[in-house]
N, C-alpha and C positions, 0 to 999 in steps of 0.2 A: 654671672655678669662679667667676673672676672675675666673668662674663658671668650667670651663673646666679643670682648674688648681687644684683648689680644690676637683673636683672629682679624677684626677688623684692620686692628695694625699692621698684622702682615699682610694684609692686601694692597692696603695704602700703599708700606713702604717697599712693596713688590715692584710699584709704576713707580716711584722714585729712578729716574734715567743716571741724576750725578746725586750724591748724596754731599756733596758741595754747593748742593741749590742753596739760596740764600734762601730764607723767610721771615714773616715779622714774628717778633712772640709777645709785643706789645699786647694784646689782647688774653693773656693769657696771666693776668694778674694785674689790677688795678693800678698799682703801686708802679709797674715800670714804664718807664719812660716814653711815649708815643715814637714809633718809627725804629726802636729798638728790632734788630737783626741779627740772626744767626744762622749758622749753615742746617741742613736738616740732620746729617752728623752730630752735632753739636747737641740738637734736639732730642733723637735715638740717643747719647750718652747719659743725659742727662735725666730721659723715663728710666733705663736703667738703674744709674746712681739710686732714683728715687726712691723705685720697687725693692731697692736693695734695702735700700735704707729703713724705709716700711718694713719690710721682713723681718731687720733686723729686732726693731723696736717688737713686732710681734713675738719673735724669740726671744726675747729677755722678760715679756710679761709671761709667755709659758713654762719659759724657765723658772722665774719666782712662784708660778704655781706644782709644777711636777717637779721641780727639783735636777730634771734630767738634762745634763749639758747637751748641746749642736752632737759635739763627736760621740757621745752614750748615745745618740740616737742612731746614729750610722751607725754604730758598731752594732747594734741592736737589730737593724733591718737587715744585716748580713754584707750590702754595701760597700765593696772594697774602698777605702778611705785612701790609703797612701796605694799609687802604683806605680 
């Protein structure tokens, strides 16, 4: 789903002409403000942040179970870490 989602996105934000478009995000959580606006920049930083964020949280629950930190894991898949 994940994968599906993300292609979608980049179709989307393919036809984006200025990524300075304004849009609402009002609708995009009860809680804010009606008529609330941001650039779509704004918006692309912000799935970012989030996916990161999510990640991260993911990596510290697999880390309290395997034990293995982020960098033991790259170092593990051969992955050059520092270039």
């Amino acid at each position: 789903r994940y994968q599906l989602i993300a292609e979608r996105t980049e179709v989307i934000v393919a036809a984006v002409d200025d990524l300075g478009t304004p849009v609402s995000i009002s609708c995009l959580n009860p809680r804010m403000p009606t008529g609330l606006v941001r650039s779509v920049r704004w918006v692309l930083l912000h799935v970012i942040e989030e996916t990161a964020r999510h990640a991260g949280h993911a990596d510290i629950i697999r880390e309290s179970l395997d034990g293995a930190t982020a960098l033991d894991l790259v170092v593990a898949s051969g992955t050059p870490f520092f270039t």
